[in-house]
C-alpha positions in Angstrom: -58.1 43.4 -31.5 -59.1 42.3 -28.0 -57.9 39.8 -26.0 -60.6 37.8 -26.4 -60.3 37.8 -30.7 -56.7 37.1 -29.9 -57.4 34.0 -28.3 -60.1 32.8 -30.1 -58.3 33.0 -33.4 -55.5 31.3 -31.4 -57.6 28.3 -30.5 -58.7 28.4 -33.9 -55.5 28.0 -35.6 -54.5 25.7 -32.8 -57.2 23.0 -33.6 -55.7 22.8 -37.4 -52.7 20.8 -35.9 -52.1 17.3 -34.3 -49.6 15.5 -32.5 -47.3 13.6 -35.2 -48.2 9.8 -34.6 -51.8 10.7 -33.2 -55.2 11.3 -34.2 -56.7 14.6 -35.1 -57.8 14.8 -31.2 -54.4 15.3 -29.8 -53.1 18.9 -30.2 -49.3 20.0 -29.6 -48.5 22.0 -26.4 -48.5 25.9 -27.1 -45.1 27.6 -26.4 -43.3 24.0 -26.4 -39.9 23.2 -28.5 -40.6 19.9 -29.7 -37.1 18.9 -31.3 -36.7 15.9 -34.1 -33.5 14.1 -34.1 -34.1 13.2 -38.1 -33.3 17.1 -38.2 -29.7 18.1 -37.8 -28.4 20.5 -34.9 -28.1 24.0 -36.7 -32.2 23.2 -38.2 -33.6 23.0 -34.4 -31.1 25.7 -32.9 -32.7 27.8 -35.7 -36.1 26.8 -34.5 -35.2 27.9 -31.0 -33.9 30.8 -32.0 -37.3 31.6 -34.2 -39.5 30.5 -31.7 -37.7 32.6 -29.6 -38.1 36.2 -31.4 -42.0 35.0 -31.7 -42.4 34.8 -27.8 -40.3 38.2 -27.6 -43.3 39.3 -30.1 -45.8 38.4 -27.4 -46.9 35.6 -29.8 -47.6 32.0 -29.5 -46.3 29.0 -31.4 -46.4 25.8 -31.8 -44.0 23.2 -33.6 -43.8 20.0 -34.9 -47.3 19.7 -35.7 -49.1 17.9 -38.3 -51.9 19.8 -40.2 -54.8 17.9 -40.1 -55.9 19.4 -43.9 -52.8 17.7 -45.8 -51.0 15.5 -43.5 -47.6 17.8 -43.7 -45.2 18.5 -40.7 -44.9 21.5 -40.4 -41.5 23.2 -38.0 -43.3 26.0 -36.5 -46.8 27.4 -36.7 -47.6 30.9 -35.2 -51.0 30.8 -33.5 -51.3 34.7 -33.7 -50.7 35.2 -37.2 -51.8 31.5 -38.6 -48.6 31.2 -40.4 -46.7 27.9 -40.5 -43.0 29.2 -40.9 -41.0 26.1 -42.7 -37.1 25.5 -41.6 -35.0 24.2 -44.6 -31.5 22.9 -44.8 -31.3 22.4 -48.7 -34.4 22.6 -50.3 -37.9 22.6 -50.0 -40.1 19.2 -49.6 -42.8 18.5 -52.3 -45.5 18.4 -49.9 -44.3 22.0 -48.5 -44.1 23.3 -52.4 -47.5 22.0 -53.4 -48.7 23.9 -50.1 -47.0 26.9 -51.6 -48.7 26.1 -55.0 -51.8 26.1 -53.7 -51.4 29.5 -51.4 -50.7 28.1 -48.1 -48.9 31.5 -46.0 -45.9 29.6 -45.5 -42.7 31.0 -44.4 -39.3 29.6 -45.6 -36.3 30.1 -43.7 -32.9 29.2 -44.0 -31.3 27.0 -41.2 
């Protein structure tokens, strides 16, 4: 792929998130830890630490985002691959498993 696909498809995946709070016109920073005190401490060290391996993977990422399809936070979206990688403490949300249900590439991970 060239480094013009790669950004395109970036930009692409980008514009399916907003800013929590804010209309579908405000977009998250790329390459940005946005960290949620309504999580606990080990849930965003393990989004630093995922967000981490992604940029040592040459991709980008953004978190905290709302999709703008279904309204659901999601912890960390890659921009590369389009896959919104979901951190979870105890169990999954409804919203997340009726993503799941309906084929949505998310990634569960274990804080």
């Amino acid at each position: 792929m060239s480094a013009k696909d790669i950004q395109t498809k970036r930009n692409n995946t980008w514009r399916k998130y907003h800013t929590p709070g804010c209309g579908n016109y405000m977009t998250r920073k790329v390459n940005a830890i946005f960290i949620s005190t309504s999580n606990g401490k080990p849930h965003e060290m393990k989004k630093a630490d995922v967000c981490y391996d992604l940029r040592k993977q040459n991709h980008n990422f953004i978190t905290e985002a709302v999709s703008n399809h279904d309204q659901r936070r999601v912890d960390i979206v890659d921009l590369d691959t389009g896959q919104e990688i979901e951190i979870v403490d105890t169990c999954i949300t409804k919203m997340t498993q009726a993503a799941i249900d309906r084929g949505t590439d998310i990634l569960v991970v274990k804080a």
